[in-house]
N, C-alpha and C positions, 0 to 999 in steps of 0.2 A: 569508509573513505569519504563520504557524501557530509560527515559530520560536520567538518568547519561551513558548507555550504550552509546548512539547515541554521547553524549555530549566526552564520555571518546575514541571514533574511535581516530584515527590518519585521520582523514579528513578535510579538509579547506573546507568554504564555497568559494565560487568563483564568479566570474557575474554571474553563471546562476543559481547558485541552492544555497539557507541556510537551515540552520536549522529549522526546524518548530518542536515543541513538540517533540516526540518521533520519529520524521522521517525526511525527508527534503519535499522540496516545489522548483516548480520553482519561481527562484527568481520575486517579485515584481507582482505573480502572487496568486491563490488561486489553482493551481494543482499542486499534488502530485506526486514526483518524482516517487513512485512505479507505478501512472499509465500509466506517460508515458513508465519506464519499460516494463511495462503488454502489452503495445499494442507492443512494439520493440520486448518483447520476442514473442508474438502471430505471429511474423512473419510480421507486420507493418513494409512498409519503414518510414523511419524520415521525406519523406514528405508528407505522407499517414497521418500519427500521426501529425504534423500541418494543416491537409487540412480540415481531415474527423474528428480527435477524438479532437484535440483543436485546433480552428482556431484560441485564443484568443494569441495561441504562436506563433511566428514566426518560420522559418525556421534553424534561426540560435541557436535561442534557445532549439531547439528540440533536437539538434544535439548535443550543448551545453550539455544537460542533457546525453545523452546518453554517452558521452565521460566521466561524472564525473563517470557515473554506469562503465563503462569499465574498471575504472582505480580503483576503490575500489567494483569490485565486489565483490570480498569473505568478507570484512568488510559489506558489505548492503545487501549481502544475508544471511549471519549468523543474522544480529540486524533481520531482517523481519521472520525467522525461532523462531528466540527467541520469536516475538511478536505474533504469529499463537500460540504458546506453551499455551501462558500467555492467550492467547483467549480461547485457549481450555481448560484449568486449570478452568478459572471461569467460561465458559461454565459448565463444569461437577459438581461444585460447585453449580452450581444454579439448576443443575436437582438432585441432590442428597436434597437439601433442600426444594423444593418443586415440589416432586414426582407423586402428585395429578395434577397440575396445566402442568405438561408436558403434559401427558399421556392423560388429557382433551385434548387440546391446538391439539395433534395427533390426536385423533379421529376427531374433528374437521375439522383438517384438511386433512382427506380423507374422510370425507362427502363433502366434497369441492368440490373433487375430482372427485368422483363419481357420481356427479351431475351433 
């Protein structure tokens, strides 16, 4: 649903990162720019984040991505706040429709717990 958003930014794809559905991708790869994000924001250096969390990326691509997040942060942090929205929208949609099946699913899972 997020697509025409992603699609309507003021953003170019560039060598290191395209578009992928509703978000981007490192280019030519199958990871997701918001994880390598996640590890930069967790405080990850760029060559921590090719060593330790994707070795399948180079060095320069690492860095690559992080420069595209730097330069359109408020454009990629507003589309991923939009898409947490929309998760949590159908989230609460699915607990209001089937209020039985949560509430099982809970108990459940603090007998889990407890065990």
């Amino acid at each position: 649903m997020l697509e025409p958003l992603v699609s309507s930014l003021d953003m170019k794809p560039n060598e290191y990162v395209e578009p992928h559905g509703a978000g981007w991708r490192v280019r030519s790869s199958r990871v997701s720019l918001d994880s390598v994000v996640a590890a930069f924001r967790g405080g990850l250096s760029p060559e921590a984040i090719a060593r330790e969390c994707f070795p399948t990326l180079s060095l320069e691509q690492v860095y690559g991505v992080i420069t595209f997040y730097l330069a359109n942060r408020a454009e990629l942090d507003a589309a991923g706040q939009a898409l947490q929205a929309e998760g949590e929208a159908w989230r609460q949609q699915q607990r209001a429709g089937e209020p039985g099946f949560v509430e099982k699913m809970a108990q459940a899972r603090r007998e889990l717990l407890a065990a």
